[in-house]
VOGU-3710 file (C-alpha; in Angstrom, 3 decimals, decimal comma):
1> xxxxxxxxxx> 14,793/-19,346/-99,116  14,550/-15,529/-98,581  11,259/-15,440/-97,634  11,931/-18,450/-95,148  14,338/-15,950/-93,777  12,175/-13,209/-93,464  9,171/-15,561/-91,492  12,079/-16,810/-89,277  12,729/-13,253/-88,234  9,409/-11,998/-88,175
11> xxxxxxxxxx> 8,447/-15,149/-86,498  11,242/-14,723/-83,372  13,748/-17,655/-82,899  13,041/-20,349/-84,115  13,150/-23,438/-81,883  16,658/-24,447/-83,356  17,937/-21,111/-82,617  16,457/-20,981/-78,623  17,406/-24,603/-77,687  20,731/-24,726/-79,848
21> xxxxxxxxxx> 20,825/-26,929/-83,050  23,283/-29,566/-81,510  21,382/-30,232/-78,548  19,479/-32,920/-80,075  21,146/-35,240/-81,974  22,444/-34,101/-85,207  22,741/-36,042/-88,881  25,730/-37,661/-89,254  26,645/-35,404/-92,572  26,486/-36,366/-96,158
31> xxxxxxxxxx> 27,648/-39,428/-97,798  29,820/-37,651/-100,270  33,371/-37,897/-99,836  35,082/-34,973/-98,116  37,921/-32,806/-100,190  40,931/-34,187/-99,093  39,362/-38,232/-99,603  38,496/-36,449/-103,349  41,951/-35,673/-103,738  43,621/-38,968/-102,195
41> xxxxxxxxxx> 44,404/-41,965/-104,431  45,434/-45,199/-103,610  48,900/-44,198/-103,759  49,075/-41,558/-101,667  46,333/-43,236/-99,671  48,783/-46,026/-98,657  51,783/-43,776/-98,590  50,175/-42,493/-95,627  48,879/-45,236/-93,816  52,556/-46,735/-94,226
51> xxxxxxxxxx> 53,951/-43,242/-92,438  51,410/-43,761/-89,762  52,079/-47,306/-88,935  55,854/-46,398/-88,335  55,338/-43,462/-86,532  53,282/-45,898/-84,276  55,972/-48,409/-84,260  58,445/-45,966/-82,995  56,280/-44,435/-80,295  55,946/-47,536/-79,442
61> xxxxxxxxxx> 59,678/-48,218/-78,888  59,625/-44,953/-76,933  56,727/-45,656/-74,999  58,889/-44,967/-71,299  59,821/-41,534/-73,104  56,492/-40,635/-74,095  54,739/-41,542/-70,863  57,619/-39,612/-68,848  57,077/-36,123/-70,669  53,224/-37,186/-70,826
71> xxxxxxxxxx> 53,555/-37,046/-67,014  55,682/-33,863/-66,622  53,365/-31,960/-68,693  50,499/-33,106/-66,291  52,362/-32,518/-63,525  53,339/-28,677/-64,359  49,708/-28,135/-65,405  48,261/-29,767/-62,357  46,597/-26,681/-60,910  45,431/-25,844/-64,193
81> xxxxxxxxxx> 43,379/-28,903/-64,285  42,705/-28,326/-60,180  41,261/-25,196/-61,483  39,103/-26,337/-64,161  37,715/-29,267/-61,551  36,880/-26,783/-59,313  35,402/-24,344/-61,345  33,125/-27,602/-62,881  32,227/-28,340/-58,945  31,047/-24,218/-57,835
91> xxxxxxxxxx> 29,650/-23,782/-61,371  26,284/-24,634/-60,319  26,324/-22,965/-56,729  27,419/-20,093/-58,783  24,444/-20,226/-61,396  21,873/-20,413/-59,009  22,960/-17,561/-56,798  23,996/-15,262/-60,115  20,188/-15,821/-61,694  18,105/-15,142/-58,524
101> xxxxxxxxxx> 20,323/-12,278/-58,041  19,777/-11,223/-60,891  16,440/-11,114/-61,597  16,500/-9,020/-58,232  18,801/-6,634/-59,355  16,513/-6,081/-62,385  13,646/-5,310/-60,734  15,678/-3,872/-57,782  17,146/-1,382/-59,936  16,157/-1,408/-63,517
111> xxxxxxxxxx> 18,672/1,266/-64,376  21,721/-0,469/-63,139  24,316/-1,127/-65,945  26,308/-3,740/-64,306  23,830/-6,084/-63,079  25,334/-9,163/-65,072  28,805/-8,360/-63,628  27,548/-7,713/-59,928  25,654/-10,837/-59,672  29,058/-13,087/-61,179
121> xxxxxxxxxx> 31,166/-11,384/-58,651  28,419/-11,969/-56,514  27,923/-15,829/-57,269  31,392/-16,517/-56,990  32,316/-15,348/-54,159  29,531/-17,220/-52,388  30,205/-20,386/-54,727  34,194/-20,187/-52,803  32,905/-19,109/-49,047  30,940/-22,281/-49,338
131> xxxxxxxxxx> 33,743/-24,508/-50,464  36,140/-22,974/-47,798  32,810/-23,174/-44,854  33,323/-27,163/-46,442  36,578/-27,711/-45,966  37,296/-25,947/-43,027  34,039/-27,625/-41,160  35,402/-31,345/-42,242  38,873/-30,192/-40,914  37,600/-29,237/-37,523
141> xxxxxxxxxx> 35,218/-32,128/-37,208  38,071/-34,576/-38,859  41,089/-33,969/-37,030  40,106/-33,615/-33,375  38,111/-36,790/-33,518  41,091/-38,407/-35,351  43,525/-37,920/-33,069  41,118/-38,869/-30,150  40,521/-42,206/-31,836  44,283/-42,876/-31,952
151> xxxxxxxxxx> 45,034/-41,549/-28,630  41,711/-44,215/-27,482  43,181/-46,754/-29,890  46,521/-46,602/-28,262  45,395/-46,606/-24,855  42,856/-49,665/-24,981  44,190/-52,544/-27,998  47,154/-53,281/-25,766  45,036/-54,207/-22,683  41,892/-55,584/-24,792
161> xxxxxxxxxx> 45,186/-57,716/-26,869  46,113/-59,096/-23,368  42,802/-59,855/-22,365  42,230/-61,981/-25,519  45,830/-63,667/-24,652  44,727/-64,501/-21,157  41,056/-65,741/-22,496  43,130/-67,595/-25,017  45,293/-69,589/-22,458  42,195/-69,964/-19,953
171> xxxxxxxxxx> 40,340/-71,438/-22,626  43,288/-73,852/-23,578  44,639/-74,558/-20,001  42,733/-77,534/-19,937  44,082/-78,778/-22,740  48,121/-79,765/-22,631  48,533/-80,370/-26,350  46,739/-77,093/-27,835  48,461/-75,147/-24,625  51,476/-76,286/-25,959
181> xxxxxxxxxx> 51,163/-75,946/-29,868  49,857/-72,378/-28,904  53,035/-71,430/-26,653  55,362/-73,117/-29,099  53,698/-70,374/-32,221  53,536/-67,178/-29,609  57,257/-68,069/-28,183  58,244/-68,368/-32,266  56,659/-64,919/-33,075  58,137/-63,263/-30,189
191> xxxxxxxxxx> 61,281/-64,579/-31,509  60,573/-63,503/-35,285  59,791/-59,969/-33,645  62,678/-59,636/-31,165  64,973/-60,530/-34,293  63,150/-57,984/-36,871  63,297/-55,377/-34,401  67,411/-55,932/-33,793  67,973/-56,664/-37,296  65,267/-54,284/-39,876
201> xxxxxxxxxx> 63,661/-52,035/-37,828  65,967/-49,485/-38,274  66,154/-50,030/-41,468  62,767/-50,207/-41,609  62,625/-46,960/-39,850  64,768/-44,922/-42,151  62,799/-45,838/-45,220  59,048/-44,663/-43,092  61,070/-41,665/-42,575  62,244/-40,976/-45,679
211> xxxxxxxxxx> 58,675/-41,989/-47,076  57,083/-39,540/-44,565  59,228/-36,487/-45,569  58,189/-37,013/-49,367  55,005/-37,521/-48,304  54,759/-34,177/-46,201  56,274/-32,605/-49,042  53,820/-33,610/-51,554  50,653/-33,313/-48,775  52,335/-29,701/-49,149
221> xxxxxxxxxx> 53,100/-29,159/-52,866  49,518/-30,886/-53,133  48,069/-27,768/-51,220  49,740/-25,371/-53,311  48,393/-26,982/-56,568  44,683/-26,833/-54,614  45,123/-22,622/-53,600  46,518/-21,874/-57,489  43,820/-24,292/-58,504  41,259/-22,153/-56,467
231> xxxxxxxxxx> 42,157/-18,990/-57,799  42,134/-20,476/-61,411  38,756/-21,576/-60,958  37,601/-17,760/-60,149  38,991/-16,877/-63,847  37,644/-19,680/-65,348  33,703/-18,481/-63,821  34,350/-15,155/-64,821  35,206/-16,381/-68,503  33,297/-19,310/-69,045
241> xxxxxxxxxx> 31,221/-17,733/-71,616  34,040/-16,582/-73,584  36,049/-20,336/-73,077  32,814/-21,616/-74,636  32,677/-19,069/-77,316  36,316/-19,860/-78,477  36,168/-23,083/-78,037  32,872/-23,503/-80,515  34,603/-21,029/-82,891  38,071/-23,456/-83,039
251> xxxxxxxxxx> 35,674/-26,599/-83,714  33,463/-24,656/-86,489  37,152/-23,415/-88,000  38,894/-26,792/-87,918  35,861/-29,584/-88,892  33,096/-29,793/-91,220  29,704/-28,188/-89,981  28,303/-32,016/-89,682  31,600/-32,987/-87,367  31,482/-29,876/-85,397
261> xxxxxxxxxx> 27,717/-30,131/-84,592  28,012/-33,884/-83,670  31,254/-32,939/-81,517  29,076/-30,195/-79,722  26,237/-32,934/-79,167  28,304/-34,892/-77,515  30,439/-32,570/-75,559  26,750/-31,048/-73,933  25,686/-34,795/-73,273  28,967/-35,627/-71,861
271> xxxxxxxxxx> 28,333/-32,605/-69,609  24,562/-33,807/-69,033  26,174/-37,268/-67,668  29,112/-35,713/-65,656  26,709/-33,011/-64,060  24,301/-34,872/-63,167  25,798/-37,764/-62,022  28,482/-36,005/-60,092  26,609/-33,364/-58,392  23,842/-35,669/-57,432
281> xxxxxxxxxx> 26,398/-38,466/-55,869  27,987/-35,684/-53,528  24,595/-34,575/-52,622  23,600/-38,241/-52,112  26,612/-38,755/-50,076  25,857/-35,773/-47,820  22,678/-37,101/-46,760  23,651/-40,553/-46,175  26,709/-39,344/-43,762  24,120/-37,150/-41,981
291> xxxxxxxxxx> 21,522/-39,789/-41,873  24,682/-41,809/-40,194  25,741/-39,331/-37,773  22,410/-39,067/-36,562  21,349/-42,494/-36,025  24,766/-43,666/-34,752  24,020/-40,481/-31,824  21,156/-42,124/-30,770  22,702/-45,442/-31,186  25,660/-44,014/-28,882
301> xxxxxxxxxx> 28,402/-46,220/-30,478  32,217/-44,736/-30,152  33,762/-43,085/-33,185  30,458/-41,247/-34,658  31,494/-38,228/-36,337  34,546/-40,267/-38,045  32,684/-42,877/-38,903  29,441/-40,550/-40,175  33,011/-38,671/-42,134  34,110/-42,211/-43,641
311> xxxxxxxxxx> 30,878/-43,220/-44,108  30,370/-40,331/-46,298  33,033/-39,901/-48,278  33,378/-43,412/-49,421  29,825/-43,362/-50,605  30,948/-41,215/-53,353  32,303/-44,302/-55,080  29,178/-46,122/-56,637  28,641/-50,205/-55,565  31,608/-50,252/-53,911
321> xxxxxxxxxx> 31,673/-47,719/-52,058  29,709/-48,401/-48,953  31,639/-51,245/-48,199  35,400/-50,109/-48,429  33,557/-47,200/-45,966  32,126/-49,402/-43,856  34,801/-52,218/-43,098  37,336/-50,115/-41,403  34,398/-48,566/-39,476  33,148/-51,759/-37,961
331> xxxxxxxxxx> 36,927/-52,964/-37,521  37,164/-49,435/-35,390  34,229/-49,707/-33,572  34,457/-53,706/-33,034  37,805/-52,643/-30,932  35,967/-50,342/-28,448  32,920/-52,365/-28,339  31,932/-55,170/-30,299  28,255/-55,498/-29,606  28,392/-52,130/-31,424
341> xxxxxxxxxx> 30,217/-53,322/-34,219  27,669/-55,691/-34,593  24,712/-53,314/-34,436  27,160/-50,983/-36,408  26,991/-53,772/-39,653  23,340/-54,214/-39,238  22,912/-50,597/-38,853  24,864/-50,147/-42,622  23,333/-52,851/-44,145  19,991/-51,153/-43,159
351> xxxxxxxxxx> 21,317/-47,758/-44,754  22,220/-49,101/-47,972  19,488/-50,821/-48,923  17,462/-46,976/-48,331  19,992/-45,113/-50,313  20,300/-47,812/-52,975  16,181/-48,231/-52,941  15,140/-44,398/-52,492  17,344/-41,567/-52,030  19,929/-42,337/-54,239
361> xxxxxxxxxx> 17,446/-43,332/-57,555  15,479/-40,043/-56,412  17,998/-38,033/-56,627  20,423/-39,296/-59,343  17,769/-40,787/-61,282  18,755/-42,449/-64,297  21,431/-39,488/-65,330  24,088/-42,622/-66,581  21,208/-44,599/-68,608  23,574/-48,117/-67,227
371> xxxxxxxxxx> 22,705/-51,417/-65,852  23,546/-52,531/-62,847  26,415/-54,845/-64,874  27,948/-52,275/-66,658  28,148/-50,289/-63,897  30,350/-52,645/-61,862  32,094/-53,241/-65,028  33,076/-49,176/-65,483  33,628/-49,416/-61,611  35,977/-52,084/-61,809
381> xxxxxxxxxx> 38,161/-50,717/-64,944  38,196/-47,646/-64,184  40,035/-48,462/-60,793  42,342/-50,665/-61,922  43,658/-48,149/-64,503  43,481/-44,910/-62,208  42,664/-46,384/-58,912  40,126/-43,965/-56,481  39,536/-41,099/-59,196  38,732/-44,018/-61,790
391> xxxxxxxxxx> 35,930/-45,642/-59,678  34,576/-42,262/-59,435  34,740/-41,109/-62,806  34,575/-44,340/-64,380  30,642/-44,769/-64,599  30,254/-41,560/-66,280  32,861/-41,773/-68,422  31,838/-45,461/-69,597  28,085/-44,116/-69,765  29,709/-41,435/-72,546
401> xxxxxxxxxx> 30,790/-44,086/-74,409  28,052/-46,260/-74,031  26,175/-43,021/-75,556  28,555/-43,000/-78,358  28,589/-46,802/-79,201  23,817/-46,644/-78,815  24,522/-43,656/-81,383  26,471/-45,234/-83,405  24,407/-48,636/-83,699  21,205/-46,745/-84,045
411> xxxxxxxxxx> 22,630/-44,880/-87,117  23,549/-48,061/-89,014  19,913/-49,980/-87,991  18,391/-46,528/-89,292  20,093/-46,693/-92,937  19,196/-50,815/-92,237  15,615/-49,238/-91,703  15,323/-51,604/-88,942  14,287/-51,027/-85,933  16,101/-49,592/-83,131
421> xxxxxxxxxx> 14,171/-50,717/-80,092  16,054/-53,668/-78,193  12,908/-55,644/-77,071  12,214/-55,721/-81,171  14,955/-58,483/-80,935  13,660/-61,521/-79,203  13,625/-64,652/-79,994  10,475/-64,741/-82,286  12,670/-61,748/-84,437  14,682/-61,875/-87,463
431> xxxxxxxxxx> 15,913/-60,192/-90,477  15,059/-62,211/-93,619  17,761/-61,795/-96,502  16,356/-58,782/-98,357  17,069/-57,263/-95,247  13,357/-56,732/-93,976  12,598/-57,565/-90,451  10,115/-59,545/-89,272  8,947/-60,613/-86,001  6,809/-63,789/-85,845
441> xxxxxxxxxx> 4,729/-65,603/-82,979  5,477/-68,828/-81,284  3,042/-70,648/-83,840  4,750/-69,259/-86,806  7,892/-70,066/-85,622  7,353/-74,149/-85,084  5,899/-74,367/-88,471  8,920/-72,669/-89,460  10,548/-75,383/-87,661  8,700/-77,661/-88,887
451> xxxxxxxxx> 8,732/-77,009/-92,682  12,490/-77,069/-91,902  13,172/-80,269/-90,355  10,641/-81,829/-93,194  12,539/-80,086/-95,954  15,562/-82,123/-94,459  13,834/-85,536/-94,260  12,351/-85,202/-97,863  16,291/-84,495/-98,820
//
């Protein structure tokens, strides 16, 4: 074992030692029983599952309780977890301007001390100007041609409203018992309306009002969380080496070395599946709303930065996401012109089918390793259960556990010593009952058949 030793370090790192032995997927420990299982016996063994079912039972019967403080804790550590999302987002903006820098520096000035710490602060700082240039671009291009769509919007639906009314009663002028089953409904709705606006508008009213003060109070306390968050994040890149470093040292303390490196396997491929999926979707999404913005230009349809914005943005959300962007933009745009809006659906349709076909699988690739099923399925879960952030997050998260689950399964057919290809499983497949698999052809299989069904008539 010494002399192992003593190649290793003569030899350099090993590859272990460059790469990181949990990178790759590690055993899944020993078979023998860990010290505390050693030291449990039946007894004790249902002693505490008994303790653990009640404690269950009565968080159950204080589930409101639970969920209540569950949600005050989030909410007080909100720009904490701002922070850490933010820091997640720049970290990679950050890396790539600290290691070109770097390398500069080096050569730059080979007997500068600091280099590691200039090019952080370095990084960082442009990692933030480039979030704030973000923000503060969408903001100018967002607002201004917001409120000119609404100030358009309220100037032209009430005459293009009247002008379908008088179309409307042209069209049915020749005909007395539609004209009159039509001014029978409009005279009933002008009634319903005079009568809701003497009787629950003000009501009505005071509750929008009420809504809209709590709602610029927590657009506001929302802001507040985002600026801590911000200057969280800036620790949290300055430290991210030492997080790391504590973080591996409380696993290695608290599990067994088999746990901890299968814990650290996972946590990099989680971070694999986030990174890569997230970071490519935004960048994905960038190019589709400039792609937009462009092509609606030369189109020269009403509305085209917001829609390019909408367009955009809404991408983020896989499937789905074109869609919920694109129906309120063709609504819009069908209400200034709807020739456009027609062109405008076509126009989507056409851009879809080129991000779905070739920009998105170039860039994102296949960083989730899910089918087109399970990825509505994630989609659809995760948004019922946490609504926009869940049809973001929900395909990576689901691809995790899809990781977990292939894992899993491929450790028990490896102590099976079966095979852990899928397309070993078809229909001319089968494990016989020493547990040996075999895979037959089609000829093999109806004289299987057929030794079967003549077995049954010699019976």
């Amino acid at each position: 074992m010494n002399q192992n030793m003593e190649q290793k370090k003569e030899g350099g790192e090993t590859e272990e030692q460059k790469s990181g032995y949990y990178i790759n997927r590690p055993s899944f420990g020993s078979k023998e029983p860990s010290k505390l299982k050693q030291h449990l016996t039946k007894e004790k063994s249902l002693f505490i599952v008994i303790v653990v079912v009640m404690m269950i039972y009565f968080a159950m019967l204080r589930l409101d309780e639970i969920s209540k403080l569950l949600w005050l804790v989030v909410h007080t550590i909100k720009p904490i977890i701002y922070g850490l999302a933010i820091a997640y987002l720049l970290n990679p903006i950050m890396k790539f301007v600290e290691q070109h820098l770097s390398v500069f520096l080096k050569k730059t000035f080979p007997n500068l001390e600091k280099t590691h710490q200039i090019s952080r602060s370095v990084g960082i700082l442009c990692a933030v100007m480039f979030l704030i240039a973000v923000i503060v671009a969408l903001c100018n291009m967002m607002i201004p041609e917001l409120y000119r769509s609404i100030r358009d919007m309220a100037v032209t639906v009430p005459g293009q409203l009247n002008d379908a009314l008088d179309l409307i009663t042209r069209t049915l002028a020749g005909d007395s018992t539609l004209e009159q089953v039509f001014t029978r409904t409009l005279m009933e709705v002008t009634d319903l309306l005079q009568n809701w606006m003497k009787t629950d508008m003000l009501t009505q009213a005071n509750v929008v009002m009420t809504n809209l003060t709590e709602g610029v109070i927590n657009v506001v306390s929302e802001l507040f969380n985002a600026v801590i968050g911000l200057i969280v994040s800036i620790y949290v890149l300055f430290s991210k080496e030492t997080f790391s470093m504590q973080t591996k040292k409380i696993i290695y303390a608290l599990f067994r070395p088999s746990q901890a490196n299968m814990i650290l396997h996972l946590t990099i491929k989680s971070n694999e599946i986030f990174g890569g999926f997230i970071i490519g979707k935004i960048i994905d999404s960038a190019i589709i709303g400039v792609l937009c913005f462009v092509c609606l230009s030369i189109l020269e349809m009403p509305y085209t930065l917001l829609v390019s914005v909408i367009v955009g943005v809404t991408n983020v959300i896989p499937f789905f996401g074109p869609y919920i962007g694109a129906i309120p933009s063709a609504i819009l745009i069908m209400l200034s012109d709807p020739k456009m809006g027609v062109y405008f659906i076509i126009f989507i349709l056409i851009l879809q089918q080129l991000d779905g076909n070739i920009i998105g699988p170039k860039i994102l690739g296949n960083s989730t390793g899910l089918s087109a099923f399970w990825v509505v399925f994630s989609i659809l879960l995760g948004g019922g259960l946490f609504g926009f952030v869940g049809m973001i997050l929900g395909v990576p998260t689901f691809a995790v556990i899809y990781y977990i689950v292939r894992m899993l399964i491929n450790h028990r057919l490896e102590e099976k010593a079966l095979p852990m290809d899928t397309n070993c499983y078809d229909v001319f497949s089968y494990v016989d009952a020493d547990g040996t698999y075999v895979h037959s052809n089609e000829n093999e299989l109806k004289k299987d058949e057929e030794k079967k069904h003549a077995d049954q008539s010699a019976k």
